[in-house]
ROBA-115271 format. One line per field, with one value per residue (C-alpha): residue in one letter; residue number from 1; chain; x, y, z. Coordinates in steps of 0.1 Angstrom, whole numbers, plus 2048, in hexadecimal, padded with zeros to 3 digits. Each point is the difference from the previous one (the first is absolute). Layout:
N
finu: c(A/...)
vexfi: c(NUM/...)
romi: c(A/...)
px: c(X/...)
py: c(Y/...)
pz: c(Z/...)
***
This chain:
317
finu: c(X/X/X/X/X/X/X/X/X/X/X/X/X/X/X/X/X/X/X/X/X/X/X/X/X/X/X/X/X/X/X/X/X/X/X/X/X/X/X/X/X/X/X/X/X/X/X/X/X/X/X/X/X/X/X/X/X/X/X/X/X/X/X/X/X/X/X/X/X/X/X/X/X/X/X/X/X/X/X/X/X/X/X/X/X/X/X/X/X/X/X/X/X/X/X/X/X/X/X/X/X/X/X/X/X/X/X/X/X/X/X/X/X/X/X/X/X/X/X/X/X/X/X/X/X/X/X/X/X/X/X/X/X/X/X/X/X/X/X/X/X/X/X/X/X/X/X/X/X/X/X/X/X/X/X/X/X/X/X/X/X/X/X/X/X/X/X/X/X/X/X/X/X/X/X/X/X/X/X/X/X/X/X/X/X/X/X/X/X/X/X/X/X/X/X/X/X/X/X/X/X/X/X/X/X/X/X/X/X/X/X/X/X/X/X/X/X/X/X/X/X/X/X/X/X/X/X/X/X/X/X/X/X/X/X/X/X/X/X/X/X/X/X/X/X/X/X/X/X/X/X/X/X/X/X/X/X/X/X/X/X/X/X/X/X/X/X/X/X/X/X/X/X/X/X/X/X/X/X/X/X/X/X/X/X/X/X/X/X/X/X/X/X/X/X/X/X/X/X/X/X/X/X/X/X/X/X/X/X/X/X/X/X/X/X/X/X)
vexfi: c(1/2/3/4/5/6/7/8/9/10/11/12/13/14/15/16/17/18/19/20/21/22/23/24/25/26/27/28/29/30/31/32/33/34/35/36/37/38/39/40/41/42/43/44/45/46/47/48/49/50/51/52/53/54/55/56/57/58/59/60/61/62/63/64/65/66/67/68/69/70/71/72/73/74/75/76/77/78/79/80/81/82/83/84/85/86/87/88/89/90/91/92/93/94/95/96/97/98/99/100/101/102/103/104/105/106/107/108/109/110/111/112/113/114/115/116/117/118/119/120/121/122/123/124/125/126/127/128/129/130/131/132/133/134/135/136/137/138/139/140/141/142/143/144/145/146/147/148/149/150/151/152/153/154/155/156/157/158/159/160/161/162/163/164/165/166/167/168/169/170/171/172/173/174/175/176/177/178/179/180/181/182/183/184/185/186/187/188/189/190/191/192/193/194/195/196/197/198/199/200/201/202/203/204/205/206/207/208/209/210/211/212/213/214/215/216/217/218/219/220/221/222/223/224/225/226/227/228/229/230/231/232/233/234/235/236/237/238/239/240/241/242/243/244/245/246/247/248/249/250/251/252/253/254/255/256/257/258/259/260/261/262/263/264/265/266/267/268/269/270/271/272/273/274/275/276/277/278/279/280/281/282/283/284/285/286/287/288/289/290/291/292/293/294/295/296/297/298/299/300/301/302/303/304/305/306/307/308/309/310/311/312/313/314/315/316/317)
romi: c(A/A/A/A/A/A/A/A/A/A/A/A/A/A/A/A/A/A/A/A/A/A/A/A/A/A/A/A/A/A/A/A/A/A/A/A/A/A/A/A/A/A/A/A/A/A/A/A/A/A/A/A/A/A/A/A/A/A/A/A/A/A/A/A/A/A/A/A/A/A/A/A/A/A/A/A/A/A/A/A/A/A/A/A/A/A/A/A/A/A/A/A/A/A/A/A/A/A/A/A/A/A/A/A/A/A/A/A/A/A/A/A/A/A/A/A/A/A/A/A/A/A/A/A/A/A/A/A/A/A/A/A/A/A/A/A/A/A/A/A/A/A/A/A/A/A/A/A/A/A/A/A/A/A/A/A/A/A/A/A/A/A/A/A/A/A/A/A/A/A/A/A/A/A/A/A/A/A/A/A/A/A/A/A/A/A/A/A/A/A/A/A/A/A/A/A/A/A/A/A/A/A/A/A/A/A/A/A/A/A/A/A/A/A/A/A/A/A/A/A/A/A/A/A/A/A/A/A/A/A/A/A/A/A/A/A/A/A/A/A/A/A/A/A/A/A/A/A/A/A/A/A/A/A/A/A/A/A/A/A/A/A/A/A/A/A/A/A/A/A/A/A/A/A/A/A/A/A/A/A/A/A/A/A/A/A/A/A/A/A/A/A/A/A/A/A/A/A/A/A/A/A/A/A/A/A/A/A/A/A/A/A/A/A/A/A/A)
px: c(B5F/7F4/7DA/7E6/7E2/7E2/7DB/7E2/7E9/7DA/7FC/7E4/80A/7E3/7E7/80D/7F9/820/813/823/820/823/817/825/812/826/813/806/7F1/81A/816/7F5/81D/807/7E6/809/7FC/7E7/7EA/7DE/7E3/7E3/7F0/7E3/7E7/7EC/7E4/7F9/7F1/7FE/823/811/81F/81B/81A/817/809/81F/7F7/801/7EC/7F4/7D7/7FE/7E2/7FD/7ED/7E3/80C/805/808/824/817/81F/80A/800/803/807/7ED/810/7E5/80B/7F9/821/811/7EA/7E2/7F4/7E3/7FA/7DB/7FF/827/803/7E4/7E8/81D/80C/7DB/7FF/820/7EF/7E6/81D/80E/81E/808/805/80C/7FF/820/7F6/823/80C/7FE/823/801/81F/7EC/801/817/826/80C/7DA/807/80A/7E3/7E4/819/80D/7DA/7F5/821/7F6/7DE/809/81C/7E5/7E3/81B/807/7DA/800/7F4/7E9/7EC/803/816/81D/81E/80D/7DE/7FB/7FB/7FC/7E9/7FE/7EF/809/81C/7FC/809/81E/807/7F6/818/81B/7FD/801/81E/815/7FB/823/80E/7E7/809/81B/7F0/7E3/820/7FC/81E/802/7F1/7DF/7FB/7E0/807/7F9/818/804/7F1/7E4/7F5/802/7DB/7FC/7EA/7F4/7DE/803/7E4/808/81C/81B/81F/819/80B/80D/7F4/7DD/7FA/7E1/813/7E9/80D/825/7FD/7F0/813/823/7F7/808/823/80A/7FF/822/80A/807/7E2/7E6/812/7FE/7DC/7F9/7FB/7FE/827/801/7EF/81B/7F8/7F7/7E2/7E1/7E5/7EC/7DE/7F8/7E2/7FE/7E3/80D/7EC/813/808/80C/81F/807/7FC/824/808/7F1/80C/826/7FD/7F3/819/81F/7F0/7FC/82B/805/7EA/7EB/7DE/7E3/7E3/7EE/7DF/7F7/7E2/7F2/7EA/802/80E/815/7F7/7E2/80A/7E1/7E9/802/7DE/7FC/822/7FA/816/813/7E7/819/81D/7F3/7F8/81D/81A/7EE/809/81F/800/7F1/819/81D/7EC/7F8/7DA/7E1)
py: c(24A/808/807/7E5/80C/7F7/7F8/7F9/7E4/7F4/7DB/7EA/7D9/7E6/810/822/823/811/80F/813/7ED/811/7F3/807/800/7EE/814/823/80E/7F8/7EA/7DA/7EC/7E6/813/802/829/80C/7E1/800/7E3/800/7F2/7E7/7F3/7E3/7EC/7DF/7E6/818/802/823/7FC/822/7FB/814/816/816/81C/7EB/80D/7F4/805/804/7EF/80A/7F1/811/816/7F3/7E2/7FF/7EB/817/7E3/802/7E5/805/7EA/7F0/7F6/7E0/7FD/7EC/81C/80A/812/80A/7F0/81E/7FB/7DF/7FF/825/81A/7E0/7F4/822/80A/7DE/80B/822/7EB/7F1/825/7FE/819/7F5/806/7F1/802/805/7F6/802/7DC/7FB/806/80A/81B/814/7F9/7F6/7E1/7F3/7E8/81B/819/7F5/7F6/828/80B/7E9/808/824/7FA/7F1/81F/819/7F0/806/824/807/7E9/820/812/7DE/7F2/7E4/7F2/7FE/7DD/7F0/800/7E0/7F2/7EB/7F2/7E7/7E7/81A/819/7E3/7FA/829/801/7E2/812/81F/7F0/7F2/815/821/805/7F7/815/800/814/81B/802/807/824/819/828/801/7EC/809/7F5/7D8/7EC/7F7/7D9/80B/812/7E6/7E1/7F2/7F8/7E2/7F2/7EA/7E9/7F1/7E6/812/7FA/7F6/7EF/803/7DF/7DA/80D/81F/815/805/818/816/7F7/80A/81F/811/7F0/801/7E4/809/807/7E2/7F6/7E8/81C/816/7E8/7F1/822/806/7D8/810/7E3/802/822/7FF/80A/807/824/7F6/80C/7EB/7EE/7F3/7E9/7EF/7EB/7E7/7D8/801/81F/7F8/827/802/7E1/7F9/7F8/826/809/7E2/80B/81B/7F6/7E9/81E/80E/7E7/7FA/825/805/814/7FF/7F3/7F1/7EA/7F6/7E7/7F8/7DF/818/821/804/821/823/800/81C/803/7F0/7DE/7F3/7E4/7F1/7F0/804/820/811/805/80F/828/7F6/7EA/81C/81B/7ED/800/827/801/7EC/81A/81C/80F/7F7/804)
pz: c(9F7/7DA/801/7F5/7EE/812/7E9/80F/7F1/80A/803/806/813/808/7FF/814/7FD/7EC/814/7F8/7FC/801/7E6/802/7E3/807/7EF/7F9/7DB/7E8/814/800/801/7E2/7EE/7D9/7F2/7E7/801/80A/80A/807/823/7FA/81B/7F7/817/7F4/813/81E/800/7F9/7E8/7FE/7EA/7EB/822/7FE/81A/81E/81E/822/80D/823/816/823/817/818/816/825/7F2/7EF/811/7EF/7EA/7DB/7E0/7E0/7E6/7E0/7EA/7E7/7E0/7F3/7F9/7E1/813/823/80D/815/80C/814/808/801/811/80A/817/80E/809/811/817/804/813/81B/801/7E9/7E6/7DB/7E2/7DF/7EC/7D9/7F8/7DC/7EC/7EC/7DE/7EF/7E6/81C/81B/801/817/804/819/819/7F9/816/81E/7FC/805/81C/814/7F4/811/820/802/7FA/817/819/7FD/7FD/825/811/7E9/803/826/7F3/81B/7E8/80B/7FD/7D5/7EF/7DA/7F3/7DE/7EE/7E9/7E7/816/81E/7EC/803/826/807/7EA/814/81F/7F4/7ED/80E/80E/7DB/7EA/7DE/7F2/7F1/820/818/80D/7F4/801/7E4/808/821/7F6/802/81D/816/813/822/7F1/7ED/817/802/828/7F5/7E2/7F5/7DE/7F1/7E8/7F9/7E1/812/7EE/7DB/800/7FC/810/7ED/7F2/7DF/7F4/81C/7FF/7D7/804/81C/7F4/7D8/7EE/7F9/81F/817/807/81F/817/7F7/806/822/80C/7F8/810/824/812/7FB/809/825/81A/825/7F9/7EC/810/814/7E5/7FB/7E2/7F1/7E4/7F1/7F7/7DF/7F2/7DE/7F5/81D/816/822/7FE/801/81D/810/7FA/80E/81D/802/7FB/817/81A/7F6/80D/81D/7F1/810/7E5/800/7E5/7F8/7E3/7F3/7E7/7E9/7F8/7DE/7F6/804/817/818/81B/7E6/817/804/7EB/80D/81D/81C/7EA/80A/827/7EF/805/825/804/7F4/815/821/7F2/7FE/822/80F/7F5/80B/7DB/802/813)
***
């Protein structure tokens, strides 16, 4: 396997001494797939509102969070932040949440995926599928280096990056064209690497159909590109098959960004192919609230409700 280059950053997370945080870059220096030559951009990181906004990413990387020692169960998740597409809201859907599996013993890492955009990408709508297959490949090779059982990594995503996670989970034995591994990118992950064992979406995107978040549907297709076929195969509900991974869903009635309906179709796929899934719905809750639950009533179970889930596959403590 090509090497990775390895950085070291400090961090600080509610409240918490910093502390050091590996981040992996996905590809090798000078080989990120799709990636247009000779043209720069520049990274931003925003906070507004108390909610941390990267956009313009095209060096995608993964932070790793490991929990305490003598805790760690051996399983693993990689985060998706959301964002539609056009940022990553990588604070409260991105290091808040993998501290908060730290805490049940899983290992996490947050995907900073890149967010289509034809200036500097070809075929946008395949790039961030190509990096969180990537990531899922390399979490696995790095298994040992980290305590992680192979055959027990997840995905989580919310909202955009739900509609990533659920893509993942299922399309990875059909990654795009130019994502399938040949001799000369060794590099590329292959189907069984990148099979998620388990994957958790919060008010995830689903469907690109009738029930859509346009916003996201425009951005990662462009809005020249959305012929009949393209956006049934980015509607996942139509793309569950029985080799879809266990899934846990949560979604809030009064979302008026995505639709309950999407969760609610897949649940429903997945109920058509066996696949094992549970659901939780709630009346209020909004869009985009990650842990921040307080004010929503009976919301507020979803973190609790999801890690009995996790401890009733063995993943969490």
């Amino acid at each position: 396997m090509r090497a990775f280059l390895l950085t070291v950053v400090m961090t600080t997370v509610l409240g918490s001494v910093a502390q050091s945080q590996e981040v992996l870059k996905l590809w090798p220096d000078g080989a990120i797939p799709n990636a247009l030559p000779n043209v720069s951009i520049t990274e931003k990181a925003e906070t507004t509102d108390g909610i941390l906004r990267i956009s313009n990413v095209s060096v995608p990387t993964l932070t790793a969070y490991l929990p305490p020692k003598g805790k760690a169960t051996g399983a693993a998740v990689m985060v998706c932040p959301g964002g539609g597409y056009s940022i990553l809201a990588a604070g409260h859907e991105g290091e808040d949440i993998a501290r908060w599996f730290n805490q049940m013993g899983i290992t996490a890492f947050v995907l900073k995926y890149r967010l289509p955009d034809p200036k500097i990408m070809t075929n946008q709508h395949e790039v961030p599928l190509m990096d969180a297959l990537q990531g899922l490949t390399l979490i696995r090779q790095q298994a040992s280096r980290y305590g992680i059982d192979p055959a027990k990594i997840g995905i989580m995503g919310f909202s955009a990056g739900g509609h990533l996670a659920s893509t993942v989970s299922t399309h990875y034995q059909r990654p795009p064209a130019s994502a399938r591994p040949d001799a000369a990118r060794p590099d590329v992950a292959r189907p069984d690497a990148a099979r998620p064992n388990f994957a958790i979406l919060l008010y995830p995107v689903i469907t690109f159909g009738e029930k859509a978040h346009t916003g996201s549907r425009d951005k990662l297709l462009g809005t020249l590109n959305k012929s009949p076929e393209l956006i049934a195969d980015f509607s996942n509900e139509l793309q569950v098959s029985a080799q879809t991974p266990p899934t846990f869903l949560v979604h809030s009635e009064d979302d008026k960004g995505v639709p309950v309906e999407n969760s609610i179709l897949y649940y429903l796929a997945c109920l058509k192919h066996n696949v094992p899934a549970e659901m939780h719905l709630y009346p209020k809750g909004g869009h985009g609230y990650g842990l921040r639950t307080q004010k929503f009533g009976s919301l507020n179970s979803w973190p609790s409700a999801c890690q009995a889930w996790l401890t009733a596959m063995g993943l969490a403590n």
